[in-house]
N, C-alpha and C positions, 0 to 999 in steps of 0.2 A: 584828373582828380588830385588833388592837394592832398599829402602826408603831413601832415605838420608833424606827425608822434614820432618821425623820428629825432626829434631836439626838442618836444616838447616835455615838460619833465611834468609827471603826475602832481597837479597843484588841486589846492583845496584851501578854505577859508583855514581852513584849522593849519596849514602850512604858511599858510601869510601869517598867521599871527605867532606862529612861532619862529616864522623869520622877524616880526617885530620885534619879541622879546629876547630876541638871541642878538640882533643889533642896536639893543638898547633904546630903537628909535619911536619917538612917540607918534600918535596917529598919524596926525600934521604933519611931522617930518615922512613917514611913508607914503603919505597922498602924495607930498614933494617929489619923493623919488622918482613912484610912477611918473609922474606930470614930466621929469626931466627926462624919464625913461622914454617915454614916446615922443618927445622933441626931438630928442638924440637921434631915435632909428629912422624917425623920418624924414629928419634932414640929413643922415646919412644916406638914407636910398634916394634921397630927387639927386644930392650929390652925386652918384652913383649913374643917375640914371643920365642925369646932364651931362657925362666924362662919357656915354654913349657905351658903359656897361650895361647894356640889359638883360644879356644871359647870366651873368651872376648872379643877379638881381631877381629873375627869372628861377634860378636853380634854387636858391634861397627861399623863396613864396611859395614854388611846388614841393619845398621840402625834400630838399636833395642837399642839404648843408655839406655831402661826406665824397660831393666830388672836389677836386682840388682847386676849381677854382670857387664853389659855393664856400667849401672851409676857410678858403683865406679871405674873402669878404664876408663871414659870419663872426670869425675872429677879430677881422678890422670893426666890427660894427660896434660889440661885444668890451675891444679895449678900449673905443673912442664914448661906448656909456660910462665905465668904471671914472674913464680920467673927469672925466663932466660931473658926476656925482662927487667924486674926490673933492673935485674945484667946487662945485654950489652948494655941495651940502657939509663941507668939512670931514669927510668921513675916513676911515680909515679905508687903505686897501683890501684888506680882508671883510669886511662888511660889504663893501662896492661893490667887489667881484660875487658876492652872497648874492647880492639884489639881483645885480645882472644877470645872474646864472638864473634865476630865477623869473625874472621880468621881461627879458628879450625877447624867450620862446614864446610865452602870451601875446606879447604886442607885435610882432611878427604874423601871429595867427589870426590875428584883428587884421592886421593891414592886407595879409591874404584874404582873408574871408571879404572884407570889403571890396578888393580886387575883384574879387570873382562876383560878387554882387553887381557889381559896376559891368563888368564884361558880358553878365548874363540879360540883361536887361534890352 
């Protein structure tokens, strides 16, 4: 059974928009984000998985981020979306790390949930 809650942070439409209006950013640029947001983590985990990590990888999708090697590939994942949104979207560091903080935990429980969709079949 997949945990994702424990890194999943309590989100709601009403928390996206006021992550909008707190990084100033317009629709457009927040569709952006996501959009780089799920590039980023999923070409960080085939990465991942091609380096023949796949218990990290593994530990991370079952929602085990707080063993020590899921926290240091959750952190690598985490600072490799900040610097990519930094770089496409012009953004400040404090906003980046707002997004990611926020966006990673979703799109991680998307790529589980899919996972396990696939596996079950």
């Amino acid at each position: 059974m997949i945990h994702m809650r424990n890194f999943f942070p309590h989100i709601s439409p009403l928390r996206l928009q006021q992550l909008r209006r707190w990084s100033n950013l317009k629709h457009e640029e927040l569709a952006e984000a996501i959009y780089i947001t799920k590039d980023c983590v999923l070409g960080f985990i085939k990465r991942q998985l091609e380096k023949g990590n796949w218990k990290e990888v593994l530990e991370v999708l079952k929602g085990k981020p707080m063993t020590k090697a899921g926290k240091y590939f959750y952190n690598e994942m985490r600072g490799n979306v900040v610097s990519t949104l930094m770089l496409k979207l012009g953004l400040r560091r404090i906003v980046a790390v707002g997004i990611a903080v926020i966006l990673v935990p979703i799109i991680l429980a998307m790529v589980a949930g899919e996972a396990m969709r696939m596996v079950n079949k």
